[in-house]
Backbone as numpy.savetxt, mean C-alpha at the origin, in Angstrom:
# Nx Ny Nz CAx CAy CAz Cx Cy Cz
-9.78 30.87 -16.50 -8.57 30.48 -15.76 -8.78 30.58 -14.26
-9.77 31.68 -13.61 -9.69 31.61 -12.67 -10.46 30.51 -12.00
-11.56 30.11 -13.13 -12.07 28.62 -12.16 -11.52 27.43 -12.22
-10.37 27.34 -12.77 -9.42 25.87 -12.91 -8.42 26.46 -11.45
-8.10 27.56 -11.73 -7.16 27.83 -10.26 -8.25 27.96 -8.76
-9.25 27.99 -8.86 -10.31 27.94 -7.65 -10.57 26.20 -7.69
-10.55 25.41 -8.69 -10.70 23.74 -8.54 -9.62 23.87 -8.05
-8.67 23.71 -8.63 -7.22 23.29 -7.97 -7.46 23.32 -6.55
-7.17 24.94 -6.20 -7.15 24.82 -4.57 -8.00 24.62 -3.68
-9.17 23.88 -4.08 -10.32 23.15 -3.83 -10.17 21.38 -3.56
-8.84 20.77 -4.04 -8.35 19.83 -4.55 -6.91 19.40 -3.75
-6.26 20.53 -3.20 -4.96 20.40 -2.50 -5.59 20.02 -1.26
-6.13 20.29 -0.28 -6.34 19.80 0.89 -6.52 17.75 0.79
-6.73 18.15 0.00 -7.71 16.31 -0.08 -6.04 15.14 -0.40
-6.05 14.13 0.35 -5.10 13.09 0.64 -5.23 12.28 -0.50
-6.48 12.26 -1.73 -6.93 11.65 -2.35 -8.10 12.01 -3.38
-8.18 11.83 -4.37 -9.68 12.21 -4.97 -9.77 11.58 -6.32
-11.00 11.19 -6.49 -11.74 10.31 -8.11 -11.54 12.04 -9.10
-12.21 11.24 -10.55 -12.69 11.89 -11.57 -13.65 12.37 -11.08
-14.96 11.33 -10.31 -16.10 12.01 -10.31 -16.18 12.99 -9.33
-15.12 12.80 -7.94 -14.88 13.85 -6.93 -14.78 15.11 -7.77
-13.63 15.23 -8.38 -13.27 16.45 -9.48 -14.71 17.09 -9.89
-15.18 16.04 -10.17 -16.35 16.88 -11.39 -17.65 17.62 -10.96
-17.56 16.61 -9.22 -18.44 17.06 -8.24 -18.25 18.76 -8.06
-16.98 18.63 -7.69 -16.83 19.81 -6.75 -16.80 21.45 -8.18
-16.42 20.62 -9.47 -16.43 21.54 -10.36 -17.85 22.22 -10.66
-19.34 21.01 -10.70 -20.53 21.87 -10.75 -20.81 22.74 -10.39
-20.21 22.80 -8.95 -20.76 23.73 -8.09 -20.72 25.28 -8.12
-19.53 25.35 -8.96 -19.40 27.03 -9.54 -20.25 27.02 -11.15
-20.86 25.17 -11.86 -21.50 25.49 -12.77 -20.73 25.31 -14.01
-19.43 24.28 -13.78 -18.77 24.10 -14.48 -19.23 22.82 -15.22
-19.16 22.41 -16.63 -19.53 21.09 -17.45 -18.53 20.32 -17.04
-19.01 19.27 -17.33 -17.94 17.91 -17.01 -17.13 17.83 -18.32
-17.39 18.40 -19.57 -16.27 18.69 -20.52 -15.13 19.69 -20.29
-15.44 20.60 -19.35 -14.49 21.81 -19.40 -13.47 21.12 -18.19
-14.08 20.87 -17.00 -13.65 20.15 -16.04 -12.52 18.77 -16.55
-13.39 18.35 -17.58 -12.29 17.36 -18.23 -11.08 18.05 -18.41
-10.94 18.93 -18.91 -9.96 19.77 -20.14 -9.06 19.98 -18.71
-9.67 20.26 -17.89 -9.07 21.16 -16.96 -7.86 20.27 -16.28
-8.37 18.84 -15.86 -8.23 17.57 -15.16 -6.71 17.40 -16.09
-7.14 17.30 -17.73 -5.76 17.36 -18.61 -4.69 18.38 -18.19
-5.49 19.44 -18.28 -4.09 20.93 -18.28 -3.18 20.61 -16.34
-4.41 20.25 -15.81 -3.27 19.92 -14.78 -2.50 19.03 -14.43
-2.48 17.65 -15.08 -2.16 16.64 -15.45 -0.28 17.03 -16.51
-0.89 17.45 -17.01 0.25 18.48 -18.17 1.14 18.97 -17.11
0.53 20.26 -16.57 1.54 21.01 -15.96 2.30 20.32 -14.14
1.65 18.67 -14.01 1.94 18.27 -12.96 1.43 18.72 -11.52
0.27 19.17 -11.41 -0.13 20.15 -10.48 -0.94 18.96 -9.90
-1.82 17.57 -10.77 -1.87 16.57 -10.15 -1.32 15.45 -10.60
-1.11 14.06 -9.94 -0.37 13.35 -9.99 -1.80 12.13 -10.20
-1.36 10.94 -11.61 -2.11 10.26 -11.38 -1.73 8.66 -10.27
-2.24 8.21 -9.56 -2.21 6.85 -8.79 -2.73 6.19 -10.28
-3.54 5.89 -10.53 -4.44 4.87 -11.23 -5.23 5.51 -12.27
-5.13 4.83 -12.94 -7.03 5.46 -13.94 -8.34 6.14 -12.97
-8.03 7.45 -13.22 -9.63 7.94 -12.29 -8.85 8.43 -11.22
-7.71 8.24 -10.68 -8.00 8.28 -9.08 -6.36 9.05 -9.33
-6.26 10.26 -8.73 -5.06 11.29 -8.33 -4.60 11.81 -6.98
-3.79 12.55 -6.66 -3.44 13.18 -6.18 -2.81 14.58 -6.20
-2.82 15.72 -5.55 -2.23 16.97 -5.66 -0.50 16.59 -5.37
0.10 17.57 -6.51 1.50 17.50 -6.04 1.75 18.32 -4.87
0.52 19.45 -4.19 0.96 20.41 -3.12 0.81 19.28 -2.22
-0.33 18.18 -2.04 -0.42 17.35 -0.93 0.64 16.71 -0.63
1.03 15.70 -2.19 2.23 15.09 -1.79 3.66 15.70 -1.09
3.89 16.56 -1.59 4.82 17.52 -1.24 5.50 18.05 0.16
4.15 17.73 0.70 3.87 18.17 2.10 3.70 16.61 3.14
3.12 15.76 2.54 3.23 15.16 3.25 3.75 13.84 3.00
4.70 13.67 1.99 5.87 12.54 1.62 6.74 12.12 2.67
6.99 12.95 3.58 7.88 12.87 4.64 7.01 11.29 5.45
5.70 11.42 5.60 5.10 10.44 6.37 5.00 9.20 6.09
5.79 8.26 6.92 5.54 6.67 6.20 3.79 6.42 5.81
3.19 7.10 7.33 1.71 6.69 6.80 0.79 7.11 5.68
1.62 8.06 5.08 0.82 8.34 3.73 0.77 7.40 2.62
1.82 6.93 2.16 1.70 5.77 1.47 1.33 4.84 1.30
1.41 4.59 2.94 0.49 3.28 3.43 -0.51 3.09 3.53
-1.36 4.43 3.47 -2.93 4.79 3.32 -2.88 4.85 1.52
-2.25 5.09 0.88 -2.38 5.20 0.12 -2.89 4.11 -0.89
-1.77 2.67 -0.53 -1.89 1.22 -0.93 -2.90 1.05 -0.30
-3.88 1.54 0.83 -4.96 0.80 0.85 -5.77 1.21 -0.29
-5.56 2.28 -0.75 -6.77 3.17 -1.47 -6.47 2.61 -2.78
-5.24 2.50 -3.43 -5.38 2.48 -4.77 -5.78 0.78 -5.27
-5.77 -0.24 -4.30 -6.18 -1.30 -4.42 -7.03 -2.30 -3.15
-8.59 -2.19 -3.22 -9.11 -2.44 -2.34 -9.77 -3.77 -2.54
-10.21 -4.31 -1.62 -9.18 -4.31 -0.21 -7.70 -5.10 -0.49
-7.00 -4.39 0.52 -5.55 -4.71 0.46 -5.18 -4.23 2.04
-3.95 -5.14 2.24 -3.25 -4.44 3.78 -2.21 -4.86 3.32
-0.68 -3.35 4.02 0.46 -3.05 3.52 1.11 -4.79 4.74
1.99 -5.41 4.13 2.54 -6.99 4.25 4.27 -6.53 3.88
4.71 -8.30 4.11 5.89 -8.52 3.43 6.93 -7.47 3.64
7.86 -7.61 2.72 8.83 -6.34 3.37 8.35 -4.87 3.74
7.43 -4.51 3.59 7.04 -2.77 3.61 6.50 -3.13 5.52
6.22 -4.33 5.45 5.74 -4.61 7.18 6.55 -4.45 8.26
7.94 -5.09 7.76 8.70 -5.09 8.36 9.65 -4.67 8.63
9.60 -3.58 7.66 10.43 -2.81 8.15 9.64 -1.74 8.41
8.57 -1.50 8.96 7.41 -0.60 9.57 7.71 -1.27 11.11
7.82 -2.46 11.45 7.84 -2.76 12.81 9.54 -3.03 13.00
10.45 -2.22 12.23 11.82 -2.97 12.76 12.25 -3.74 12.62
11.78 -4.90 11.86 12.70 -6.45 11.73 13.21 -6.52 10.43
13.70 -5.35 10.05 14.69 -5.75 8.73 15.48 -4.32 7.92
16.25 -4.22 7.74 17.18 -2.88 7.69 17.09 -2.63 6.18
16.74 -3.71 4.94 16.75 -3.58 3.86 16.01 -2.56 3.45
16.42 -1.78 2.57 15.76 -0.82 1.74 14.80 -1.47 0.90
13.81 -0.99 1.15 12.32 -0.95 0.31 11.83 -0.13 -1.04
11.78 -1.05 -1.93 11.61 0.20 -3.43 10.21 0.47 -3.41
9.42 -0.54 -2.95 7.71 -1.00 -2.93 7.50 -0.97 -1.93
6.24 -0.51 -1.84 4.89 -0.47 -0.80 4.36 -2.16 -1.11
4.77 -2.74 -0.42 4.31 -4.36 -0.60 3.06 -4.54 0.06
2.14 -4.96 -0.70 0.71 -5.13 -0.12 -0.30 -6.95 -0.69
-1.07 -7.01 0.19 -1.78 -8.55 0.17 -3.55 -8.39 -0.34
-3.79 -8.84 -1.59 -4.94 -8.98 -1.76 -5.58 -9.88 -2.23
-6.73 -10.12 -2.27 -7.47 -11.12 -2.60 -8.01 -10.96 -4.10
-7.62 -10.00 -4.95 -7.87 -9.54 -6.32 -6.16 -10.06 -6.78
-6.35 -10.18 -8.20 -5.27 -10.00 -9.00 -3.86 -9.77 -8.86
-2.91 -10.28 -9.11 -1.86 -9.47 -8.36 -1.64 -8.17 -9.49
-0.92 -7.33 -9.11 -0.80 -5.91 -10.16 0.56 -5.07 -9.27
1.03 -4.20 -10.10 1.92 -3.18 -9.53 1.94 -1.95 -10.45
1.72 -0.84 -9.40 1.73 0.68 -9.96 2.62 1.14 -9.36
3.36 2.63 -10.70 4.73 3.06 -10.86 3.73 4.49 -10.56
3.89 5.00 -9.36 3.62 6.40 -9.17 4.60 7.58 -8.70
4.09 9.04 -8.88 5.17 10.18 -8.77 5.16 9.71 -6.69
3.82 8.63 -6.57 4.01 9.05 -4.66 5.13 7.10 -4.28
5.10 6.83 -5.24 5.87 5.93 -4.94 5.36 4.65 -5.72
6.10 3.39 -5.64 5.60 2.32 -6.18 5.07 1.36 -5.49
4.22 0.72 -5.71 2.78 -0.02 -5.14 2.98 -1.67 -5.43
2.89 -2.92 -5.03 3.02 -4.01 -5.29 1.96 -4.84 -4.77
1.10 -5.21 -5.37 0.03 -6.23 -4.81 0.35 -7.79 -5.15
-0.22 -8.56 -4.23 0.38 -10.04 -4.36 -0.78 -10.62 -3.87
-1.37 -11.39 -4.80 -2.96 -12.24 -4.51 -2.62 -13.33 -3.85
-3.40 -13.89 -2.82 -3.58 -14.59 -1.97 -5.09 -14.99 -1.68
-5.07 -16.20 -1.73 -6.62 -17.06 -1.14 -7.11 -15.93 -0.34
-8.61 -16.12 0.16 -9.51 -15.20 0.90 -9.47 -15.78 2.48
-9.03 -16.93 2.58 -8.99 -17.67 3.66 -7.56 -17.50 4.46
-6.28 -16.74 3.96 -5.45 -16.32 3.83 -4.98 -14.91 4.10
-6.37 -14.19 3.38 -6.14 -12.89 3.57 -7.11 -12.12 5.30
-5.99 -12.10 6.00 -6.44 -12.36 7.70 -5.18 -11.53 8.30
-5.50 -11.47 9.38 -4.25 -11.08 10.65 -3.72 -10.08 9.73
-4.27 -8.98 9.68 -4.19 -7.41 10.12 -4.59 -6.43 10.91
-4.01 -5.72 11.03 -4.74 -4.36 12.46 -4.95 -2.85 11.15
-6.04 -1.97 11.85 -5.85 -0.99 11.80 -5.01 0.02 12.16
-4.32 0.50 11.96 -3.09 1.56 12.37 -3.92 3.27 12.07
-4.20 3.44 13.21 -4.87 4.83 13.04 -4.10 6.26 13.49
-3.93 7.22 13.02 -3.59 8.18 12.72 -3.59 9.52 12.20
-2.48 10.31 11.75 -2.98 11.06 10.43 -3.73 10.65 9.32
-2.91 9.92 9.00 -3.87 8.66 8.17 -4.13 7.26 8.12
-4.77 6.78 8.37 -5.28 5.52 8.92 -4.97 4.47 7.92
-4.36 3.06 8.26 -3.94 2.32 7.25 -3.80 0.81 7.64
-4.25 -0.31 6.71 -4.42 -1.50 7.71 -2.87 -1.95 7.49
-2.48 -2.31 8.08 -0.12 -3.86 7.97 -1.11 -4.83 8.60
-0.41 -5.87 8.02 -0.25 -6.88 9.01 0.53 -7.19 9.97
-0.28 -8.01 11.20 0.59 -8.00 12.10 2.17 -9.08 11.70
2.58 -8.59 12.56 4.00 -9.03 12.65 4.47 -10.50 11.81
3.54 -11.22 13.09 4.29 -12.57 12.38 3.30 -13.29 10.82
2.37 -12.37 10.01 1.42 -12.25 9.45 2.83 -12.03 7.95
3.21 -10.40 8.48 3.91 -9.93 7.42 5.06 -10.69 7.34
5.72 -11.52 8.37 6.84 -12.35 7.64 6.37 -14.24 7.18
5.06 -14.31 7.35 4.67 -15.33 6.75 4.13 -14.68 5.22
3.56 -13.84 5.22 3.41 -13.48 3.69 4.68 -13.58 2.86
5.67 -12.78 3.42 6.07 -12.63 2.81 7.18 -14.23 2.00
7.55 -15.30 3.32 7.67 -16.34 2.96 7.05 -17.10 1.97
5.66 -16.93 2.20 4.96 -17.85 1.30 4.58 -17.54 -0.14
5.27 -16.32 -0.41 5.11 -15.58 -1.65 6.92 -16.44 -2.38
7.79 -16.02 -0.95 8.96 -16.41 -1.87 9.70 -17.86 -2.45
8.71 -18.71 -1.32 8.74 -20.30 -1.78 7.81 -20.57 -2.49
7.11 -20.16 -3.30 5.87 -20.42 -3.81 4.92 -21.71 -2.79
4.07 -21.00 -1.54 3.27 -21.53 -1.29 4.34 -22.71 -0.03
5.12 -22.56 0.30 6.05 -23.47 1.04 6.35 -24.51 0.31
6.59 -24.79 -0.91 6.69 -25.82 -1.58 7.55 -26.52 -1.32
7.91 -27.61 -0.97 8.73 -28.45 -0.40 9.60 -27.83 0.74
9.20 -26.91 1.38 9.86 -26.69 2.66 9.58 -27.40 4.23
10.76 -27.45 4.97 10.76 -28.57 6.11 11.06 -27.59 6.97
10.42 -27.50 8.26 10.58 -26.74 9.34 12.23 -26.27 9.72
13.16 -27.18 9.10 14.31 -26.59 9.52 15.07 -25.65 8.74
14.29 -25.44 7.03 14.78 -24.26 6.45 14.61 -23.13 6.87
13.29 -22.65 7.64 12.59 -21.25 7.67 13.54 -20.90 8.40
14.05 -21.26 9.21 15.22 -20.13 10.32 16.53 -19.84 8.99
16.90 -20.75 8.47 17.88 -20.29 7.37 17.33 -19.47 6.38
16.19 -19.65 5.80 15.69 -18.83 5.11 15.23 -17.23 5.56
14.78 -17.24 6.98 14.80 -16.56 7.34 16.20 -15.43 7.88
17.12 -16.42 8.52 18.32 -15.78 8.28 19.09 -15.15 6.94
18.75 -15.44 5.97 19.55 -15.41 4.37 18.72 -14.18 4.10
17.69 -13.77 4.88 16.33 -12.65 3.78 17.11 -11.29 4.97
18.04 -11.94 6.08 18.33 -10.74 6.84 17.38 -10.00 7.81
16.40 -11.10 8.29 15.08 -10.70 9.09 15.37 -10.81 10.78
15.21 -9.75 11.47 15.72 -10.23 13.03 14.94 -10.36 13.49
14.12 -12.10 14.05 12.78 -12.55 14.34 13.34 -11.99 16.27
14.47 -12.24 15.85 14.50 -11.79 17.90 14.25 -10.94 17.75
14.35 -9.78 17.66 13.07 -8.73 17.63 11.88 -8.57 17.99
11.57 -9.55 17.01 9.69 -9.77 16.98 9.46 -10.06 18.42
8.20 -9.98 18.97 7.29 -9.90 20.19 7.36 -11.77 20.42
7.44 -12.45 21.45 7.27 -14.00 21.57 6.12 -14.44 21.30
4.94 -13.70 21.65 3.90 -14.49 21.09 3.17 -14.07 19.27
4.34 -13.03 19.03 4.44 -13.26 17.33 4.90 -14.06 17.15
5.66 -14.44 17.30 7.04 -15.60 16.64 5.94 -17.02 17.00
5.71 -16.84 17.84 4.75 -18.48 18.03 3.60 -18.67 17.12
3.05 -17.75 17.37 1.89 -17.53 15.76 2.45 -17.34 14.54
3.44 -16.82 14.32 4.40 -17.20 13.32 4.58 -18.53 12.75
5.04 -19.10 13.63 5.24 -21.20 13.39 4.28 -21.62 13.39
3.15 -21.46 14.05 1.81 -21.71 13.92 1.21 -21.97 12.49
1.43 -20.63 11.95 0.82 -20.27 10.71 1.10 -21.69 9.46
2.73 -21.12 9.53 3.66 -22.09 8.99 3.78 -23.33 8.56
3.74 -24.24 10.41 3.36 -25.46 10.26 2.44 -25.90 9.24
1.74 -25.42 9.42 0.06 -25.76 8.05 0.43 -26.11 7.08
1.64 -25.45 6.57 2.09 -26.00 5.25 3.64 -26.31 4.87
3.96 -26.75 5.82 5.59 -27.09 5.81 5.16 -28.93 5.57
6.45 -29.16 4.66 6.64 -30.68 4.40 6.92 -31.57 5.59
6.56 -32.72 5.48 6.77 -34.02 6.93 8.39 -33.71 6.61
């Protein structure tokens, strides 16, 4: 017992960690990767870690402590689906342009689309061409995490909700945009221009 409670608190510092992290750090006192298994279960059981994904957890002392931080999550969606950058509504209301409550960590990838139901929150990926998947920044910090920029995250998120601009004409997006409750006056001017930019490309004559 005392070397499952010496993993553990071997395990709380970390923002993140694999199976094989686990199993790493368990050798080292000389522990089997069967017992280490067992162990991975009993804390799993008693909630002491939290799973993200197949393989890949978190400590409930970490979360605990640092749930308060938007950027944890947001580091988080990079991690549990790579590559990915946090988009769409979770963007924007990270930069201010939209008051709606967010259930999802909305994120853009070039894999599969998928969504995970976790104790650190819920995760939403939305596949997009590779030619597409562009115009993000690094956001560095406590924890470091890529958004897209501005007028990036409210074109994603458009082109997810018309499927692809499908028959849309330059004079819906301001209504559409008005109806989603988005305040582009807000946005920076030379977002909003790269914004229409983007757009144009695929708006109807």
């Amino acid at each position: 017992m005392k070397s499952a409670k010496n993993l553990l608190e071997q395990l709380k510092p970390l923002p993140y960690f694999s199976k094989d992290v686990i199993r790493q750090i368990g050798s080292q006192p000389g522990l089997t990767d069967s017992t280490v298994d067992t162990y991975i279960s009993r804390f799993l059981k008693h909630k002491e870690i939290l799973p993200l994904k197949n393989g890949l957890y978190i400590s409930a002392d970490f979360l605990n402590k640092n749930k308060g931080d938007i950027s944890y999550p947001f580091y988080l969606a990079n991690i549990i689906r790579t590559p990915s950058y946090v988009s769409s509504w979770a963007a924007l209301q990270y930069y201010n342009l939209t008051t709606e409550a967010i259930y999802a960590v909305t994120s853009v990838t070039p894999k599969v689309t998928r969504t995970y139901k976790t104790k650190a929150g819920n995760f939403a990926y939305q596949s997009i061409t590779k030619d597409l998947f562009s115009d993000f920044v690094l956001v560095s910090g406590k924890f470091d995490f890529f958004v897209a920029s501005p007028a990036k995250a409210l074109f994603d998120l458009l082109y997810f909700k018309t499927h692809q601009f499908r028959g849309i004409r330059l004079e819906h997006i301001t209504s559409l945009i008005d109806e989603l409750r988005i305040d582009i006056d807000e946005m920076d001017k030379e977002e909003q221009v790269k914004f229409y930019e983007m757009v144009k490309k695929y708006l109807s004559p």
